[in-house]
C-alpha positions as MATLAB code, in Angstrom:
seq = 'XXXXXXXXXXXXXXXXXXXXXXXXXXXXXXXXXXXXXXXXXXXXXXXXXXXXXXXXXXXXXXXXXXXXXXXXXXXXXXXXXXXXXXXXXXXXXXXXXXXXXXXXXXXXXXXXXXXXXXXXXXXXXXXXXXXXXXXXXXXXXXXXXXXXXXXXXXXXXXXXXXXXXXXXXXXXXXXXXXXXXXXXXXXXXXXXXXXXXXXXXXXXXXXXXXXXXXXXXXXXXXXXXXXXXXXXXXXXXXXXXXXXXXXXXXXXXXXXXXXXXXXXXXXXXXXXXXXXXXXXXXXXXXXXXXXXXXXXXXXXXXXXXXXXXXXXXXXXXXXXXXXXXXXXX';
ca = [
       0.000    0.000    0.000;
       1.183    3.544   -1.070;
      -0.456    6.031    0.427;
       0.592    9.913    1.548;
      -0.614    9.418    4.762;
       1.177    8.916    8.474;
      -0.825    6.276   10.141;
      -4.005    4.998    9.362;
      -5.743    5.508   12.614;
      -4.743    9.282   12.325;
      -5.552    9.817    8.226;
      -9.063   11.236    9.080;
      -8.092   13.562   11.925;
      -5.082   15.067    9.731;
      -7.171   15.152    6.810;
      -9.846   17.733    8.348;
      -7.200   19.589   10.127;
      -5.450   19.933    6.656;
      -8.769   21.189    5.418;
      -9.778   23.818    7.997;
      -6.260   25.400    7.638;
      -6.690   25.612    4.310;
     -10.044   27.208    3.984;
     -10.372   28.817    7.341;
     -12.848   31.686    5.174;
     -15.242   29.171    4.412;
     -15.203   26.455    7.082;
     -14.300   26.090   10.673;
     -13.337   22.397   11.681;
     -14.322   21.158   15.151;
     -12.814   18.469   17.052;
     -13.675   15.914   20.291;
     -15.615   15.624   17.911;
     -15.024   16.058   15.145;
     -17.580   18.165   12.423;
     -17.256   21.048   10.266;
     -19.080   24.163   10.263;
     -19.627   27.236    7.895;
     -17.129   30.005    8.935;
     -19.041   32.501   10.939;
     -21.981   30.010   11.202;
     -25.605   29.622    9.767;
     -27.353   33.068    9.658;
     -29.840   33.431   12.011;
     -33.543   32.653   10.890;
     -32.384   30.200    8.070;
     -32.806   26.353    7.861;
     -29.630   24.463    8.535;
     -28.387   21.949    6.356;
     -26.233   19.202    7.783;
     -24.404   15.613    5.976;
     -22.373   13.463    6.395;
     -21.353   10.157    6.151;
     -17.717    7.638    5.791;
     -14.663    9.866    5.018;
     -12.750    8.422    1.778;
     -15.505   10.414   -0.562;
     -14.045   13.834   -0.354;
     -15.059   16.431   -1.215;
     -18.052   14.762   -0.050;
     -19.427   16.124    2.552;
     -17.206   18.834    3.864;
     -16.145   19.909    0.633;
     -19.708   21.423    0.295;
     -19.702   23.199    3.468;
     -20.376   27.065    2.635;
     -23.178   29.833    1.278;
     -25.465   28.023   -1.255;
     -25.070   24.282    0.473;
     -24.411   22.880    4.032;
     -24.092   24.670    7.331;
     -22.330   21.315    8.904;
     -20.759   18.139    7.536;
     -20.106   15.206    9.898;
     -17.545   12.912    8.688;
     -17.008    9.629   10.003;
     -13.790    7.293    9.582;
     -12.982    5.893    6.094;
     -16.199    4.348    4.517;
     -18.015    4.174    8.499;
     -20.932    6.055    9.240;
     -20.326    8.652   11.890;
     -22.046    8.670   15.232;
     -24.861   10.166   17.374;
     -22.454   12.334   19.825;
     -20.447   13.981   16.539;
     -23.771   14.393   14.387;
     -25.900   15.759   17.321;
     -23.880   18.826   17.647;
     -23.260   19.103   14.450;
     -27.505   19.167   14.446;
     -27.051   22.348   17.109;
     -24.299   24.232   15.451;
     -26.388   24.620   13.082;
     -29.530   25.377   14.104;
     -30.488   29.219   13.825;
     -33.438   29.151   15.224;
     -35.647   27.514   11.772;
     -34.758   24.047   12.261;
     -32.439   21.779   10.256;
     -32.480   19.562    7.626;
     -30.643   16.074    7.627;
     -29.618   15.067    4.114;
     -28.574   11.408    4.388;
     -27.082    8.940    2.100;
     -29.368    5.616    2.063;
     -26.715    3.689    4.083;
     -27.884    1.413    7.442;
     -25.139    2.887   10.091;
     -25.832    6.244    8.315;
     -29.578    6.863    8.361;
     -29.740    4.843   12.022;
     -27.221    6.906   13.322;
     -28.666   10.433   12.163;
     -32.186    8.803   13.691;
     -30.326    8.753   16.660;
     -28.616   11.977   17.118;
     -32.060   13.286   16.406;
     -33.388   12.041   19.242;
     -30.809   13.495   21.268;
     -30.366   16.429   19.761;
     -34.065   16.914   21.319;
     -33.865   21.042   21.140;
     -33.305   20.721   17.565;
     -36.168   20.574   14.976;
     -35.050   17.915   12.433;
     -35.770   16.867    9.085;
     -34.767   14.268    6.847;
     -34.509   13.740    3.589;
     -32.736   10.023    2.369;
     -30.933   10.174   -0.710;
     -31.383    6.979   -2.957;
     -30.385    7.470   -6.532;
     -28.565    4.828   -7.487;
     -30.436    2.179   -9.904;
     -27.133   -0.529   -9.864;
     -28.839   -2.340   -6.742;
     -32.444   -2.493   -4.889;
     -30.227   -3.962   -2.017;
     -26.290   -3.946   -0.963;
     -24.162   -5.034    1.613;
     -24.793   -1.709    3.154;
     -28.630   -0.703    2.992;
     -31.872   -1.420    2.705;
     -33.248   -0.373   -0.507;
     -31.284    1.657   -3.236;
     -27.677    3.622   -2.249;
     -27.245    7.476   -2.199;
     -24.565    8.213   -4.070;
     -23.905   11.159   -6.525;
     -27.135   12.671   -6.590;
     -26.709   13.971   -3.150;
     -24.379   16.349   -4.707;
     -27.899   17.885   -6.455;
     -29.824   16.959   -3.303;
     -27.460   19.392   -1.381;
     -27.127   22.310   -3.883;
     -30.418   23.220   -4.490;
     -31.988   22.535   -0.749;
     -28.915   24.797    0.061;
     -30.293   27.045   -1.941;
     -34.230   27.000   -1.689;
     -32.533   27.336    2.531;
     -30.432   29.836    1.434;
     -33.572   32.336   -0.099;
     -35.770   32.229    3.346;
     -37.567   29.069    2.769;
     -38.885   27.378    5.896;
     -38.002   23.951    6.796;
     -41.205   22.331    4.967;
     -40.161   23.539    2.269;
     -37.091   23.110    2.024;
     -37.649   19.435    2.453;
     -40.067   19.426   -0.063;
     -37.646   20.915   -2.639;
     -35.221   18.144   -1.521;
     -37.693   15.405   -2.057;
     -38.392   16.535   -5.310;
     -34.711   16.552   -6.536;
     -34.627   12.639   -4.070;
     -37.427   11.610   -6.588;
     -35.826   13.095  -10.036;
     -32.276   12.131  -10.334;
     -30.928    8.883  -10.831;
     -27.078    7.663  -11.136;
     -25.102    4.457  -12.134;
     -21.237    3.756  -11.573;
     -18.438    1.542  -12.708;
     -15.593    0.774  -11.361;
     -11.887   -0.064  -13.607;
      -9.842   -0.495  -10.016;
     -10.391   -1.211   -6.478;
      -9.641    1.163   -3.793;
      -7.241    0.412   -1.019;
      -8.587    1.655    3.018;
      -6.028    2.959    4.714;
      -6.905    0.131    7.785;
      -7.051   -2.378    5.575;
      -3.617   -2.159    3.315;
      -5.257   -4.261    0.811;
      -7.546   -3.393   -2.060;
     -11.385   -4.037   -1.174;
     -11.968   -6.032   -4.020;
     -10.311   -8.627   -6.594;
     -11.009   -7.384   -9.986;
      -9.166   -8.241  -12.878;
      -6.979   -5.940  -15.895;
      -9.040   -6.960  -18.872;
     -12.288   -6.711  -16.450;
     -14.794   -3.749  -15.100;
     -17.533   -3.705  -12.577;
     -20.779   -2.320  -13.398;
     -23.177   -0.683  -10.673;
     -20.550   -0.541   -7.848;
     -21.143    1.336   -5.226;
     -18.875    4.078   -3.576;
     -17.791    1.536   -0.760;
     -16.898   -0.669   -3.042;
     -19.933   -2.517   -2.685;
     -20.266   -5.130   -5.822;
     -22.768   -3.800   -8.780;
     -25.015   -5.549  -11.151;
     -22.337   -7.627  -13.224;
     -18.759   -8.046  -13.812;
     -18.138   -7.451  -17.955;
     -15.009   -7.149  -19.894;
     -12.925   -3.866  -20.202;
     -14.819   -2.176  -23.375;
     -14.228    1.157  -24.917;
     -15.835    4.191  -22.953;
     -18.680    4.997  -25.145;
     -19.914    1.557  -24.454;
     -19.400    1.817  -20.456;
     -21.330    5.333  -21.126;
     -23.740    3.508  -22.691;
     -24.351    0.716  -19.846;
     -24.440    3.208  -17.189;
     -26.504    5.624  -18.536;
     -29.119    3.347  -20.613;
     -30.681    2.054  -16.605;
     -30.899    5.729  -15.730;
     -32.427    6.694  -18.251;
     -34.861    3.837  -18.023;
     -35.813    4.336  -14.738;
     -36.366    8.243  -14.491;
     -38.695    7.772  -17.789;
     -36.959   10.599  -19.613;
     -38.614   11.628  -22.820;
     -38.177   14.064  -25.537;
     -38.559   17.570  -24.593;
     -37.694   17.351  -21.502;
     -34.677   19.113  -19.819;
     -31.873   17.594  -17.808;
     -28.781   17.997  -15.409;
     -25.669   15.508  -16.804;
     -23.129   14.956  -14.001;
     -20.232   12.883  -14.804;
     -18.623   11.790  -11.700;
     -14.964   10.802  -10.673;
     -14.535    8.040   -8.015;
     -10.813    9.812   -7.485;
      -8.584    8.319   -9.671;
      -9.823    8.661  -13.073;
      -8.056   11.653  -15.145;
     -10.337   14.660  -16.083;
      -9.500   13.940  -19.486;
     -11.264   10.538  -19.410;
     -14.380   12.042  -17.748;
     -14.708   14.216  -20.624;
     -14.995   11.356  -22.614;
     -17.140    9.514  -21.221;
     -19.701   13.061  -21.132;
     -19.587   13.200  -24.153;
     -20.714   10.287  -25.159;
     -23.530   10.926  -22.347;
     -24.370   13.816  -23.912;
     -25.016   12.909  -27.244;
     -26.899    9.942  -26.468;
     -29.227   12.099  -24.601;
     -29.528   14.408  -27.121;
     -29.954   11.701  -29.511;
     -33.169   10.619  -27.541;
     -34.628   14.895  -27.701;
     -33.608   15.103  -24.208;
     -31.763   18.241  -23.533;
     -28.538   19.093  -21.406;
     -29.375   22.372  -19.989;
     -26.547   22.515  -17.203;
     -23.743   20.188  -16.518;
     -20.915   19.250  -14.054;
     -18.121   17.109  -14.638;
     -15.108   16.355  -12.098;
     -14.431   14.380   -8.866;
     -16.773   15.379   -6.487;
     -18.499   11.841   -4.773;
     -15.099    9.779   -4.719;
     -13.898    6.193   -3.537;
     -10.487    7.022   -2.673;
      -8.223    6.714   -5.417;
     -10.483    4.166   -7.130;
     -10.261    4.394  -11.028;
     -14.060    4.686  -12.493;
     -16.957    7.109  -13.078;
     -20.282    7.555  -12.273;
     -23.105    9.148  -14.411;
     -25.865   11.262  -12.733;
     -29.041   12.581  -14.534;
     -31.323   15.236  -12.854;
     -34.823   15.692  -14.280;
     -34.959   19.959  -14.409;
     -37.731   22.223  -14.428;
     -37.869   26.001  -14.140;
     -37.309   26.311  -10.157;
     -34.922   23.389   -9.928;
     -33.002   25.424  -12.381;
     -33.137   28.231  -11.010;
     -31.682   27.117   -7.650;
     -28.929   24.898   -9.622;
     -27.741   28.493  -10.525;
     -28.164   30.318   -7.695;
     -24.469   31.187   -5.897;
     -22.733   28.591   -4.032;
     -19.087   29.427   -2.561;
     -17.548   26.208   -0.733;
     -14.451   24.791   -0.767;
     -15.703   22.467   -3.617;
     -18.410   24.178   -5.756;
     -18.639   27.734   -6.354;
     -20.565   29.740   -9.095;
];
């Protein structure tokens, strides 16, 4: 294992406190325990938004701390949910007085353990919302039911904004549903990750083979197919999404093409452009995009592609400023 790191049991830790020194006008990094915070905190009267989830998915969820998205990220260790006492006060820092809205991934340890720190965060008006966009799986290793995984990029962004224009916690939900219910995504992997605790990589998976449908943990997807060219992988993952949102001609869409970390930007251009054209092939069309690494797996080599179904306010709030350490428009 080759990794720039110290010790494994210290990787998170360092990683955050890396972080906060490095964007000390955007977040503020707490520890014992640990959580991160806007810089300055939530303004008063607006719903909080708080994540979080395994660390090893950077920027995911810190990364999208700021104006326009979060008000507090929790991160746990490497791919492990994190628990009650962190995510509780990460619940309170962020509560200004209009409640808070959880945004959780549709893991088991995740969604039980921001149930939890719900109920003791008892002062706190919560909310959540349970991100489940991926169509590889109906059930994993992980969860009940389909993962969150990409989409809660587009899940955060535009209940950050609909929070960040005065909406009340209702509706801010609401907003987030609707975005929960529109966007799908599908993923393959070309390499396993290695966790820093574990030294070895998470999966076997053979040079002239790919996995299709894995899931950021490395969970295993629909099938196991041999390496193609990309505008065939394009064409697996995207052909499901499609399918299962029930896009038709006319209509308007988000395309976000995903990094899992250690796939070159060059390579995810590819692979949106073939994503692109298929969609616009079918009369659907790409009225915003995103393309980089931004729901990773490490250093894991692969892609994921994300479709959100758009209409005029979703839109509208896609656009709407954003400055975190990630995203910012």
């Amino acid at each position: 294992m080759k990794k720039l790191i110290n010790d494994p049991q210290t990787v998170v830790a360092e990683s955050l406190e890396g972080f906060g020194a490095a964007h000390p006008d955007v977040v503020t990094v707490h520890a014992d325990p640990w959580f991160v915070t806007r810089a300055g905190g939530t303004t008063p009267g607006k719903v909080g938004l708080v994540s979080g989830g395994g660390s090893g998915h950077e920027p995911l969820h810190a990364g999208f701390v700021g104006v326009g998205m979060l008000d507090a990220a929790v991160p746990g260790a490497v791919f492990t949910s994190p628990t009650p006492d962190q995510i509780a006060p990460a619940f309170q820092a962020a509560d200004a007085g209009a409640g808070v809205l959880a945004i959780v991934k549709n893991y088991t340890g995740d969604v039980l353990n921001f149930e939890m720190a719900a109920e003791v965060a008892d002062d706190v008006t919560v909310r959540t919302v349970v991100v489940n966009d991926d169509v590889a799986v109906e059930d994993s290793l992980y969860t009940a039911g389909r993962r969150g995984v990409a989409g809660t990029v587009a899940v955060e962004k535009i209940a950050g904004a609909a929070a960040e224009r005065g909406d009340d916690l209702d509706a801010v939900a609401a907003v987030a549903e609707r975005v929960v219910a529109n966007v799908r995504s599908m993923g393959v992997a070309l390499t396993a990750c290695t966790v820093p605790h574990a030294g070895r990589p998470s999966f076997d998976l053979p040079d002239d083979e790919i996995e299709i449908g894995i899931g950021i943990h490395g969970e295993p997807g629909r099938r196991r197919v041999p390496l193609a060219g990309a505008d065939e992988i394009t064409d697996m993952l995207l052909e499901p999404v499609v399918d299962d949102l029930g896009l038709s001609g006319g209509e308007r869409v988000l395309l976000f093409v995903n990094g899992m970390g250690g796939t070159p930007a060059s390579e995810l251009y590819v692979v949106y452009r073939r994503a692109r054209a298929v969609l616009e092939e079918r009369g659907v069309e790409v009225a915003r995009s995103l393309v980089g690494n931004y729901v990773t797996s490490l250093e894991m080599q692969g892609a994921s592609v994300t479709v959100l179904r758009l209409d005029d306010e979703l839109t509208a709030l896609w656009d709407a400023p954003v400055h975190t350490a990630a995203l910012r428009w």
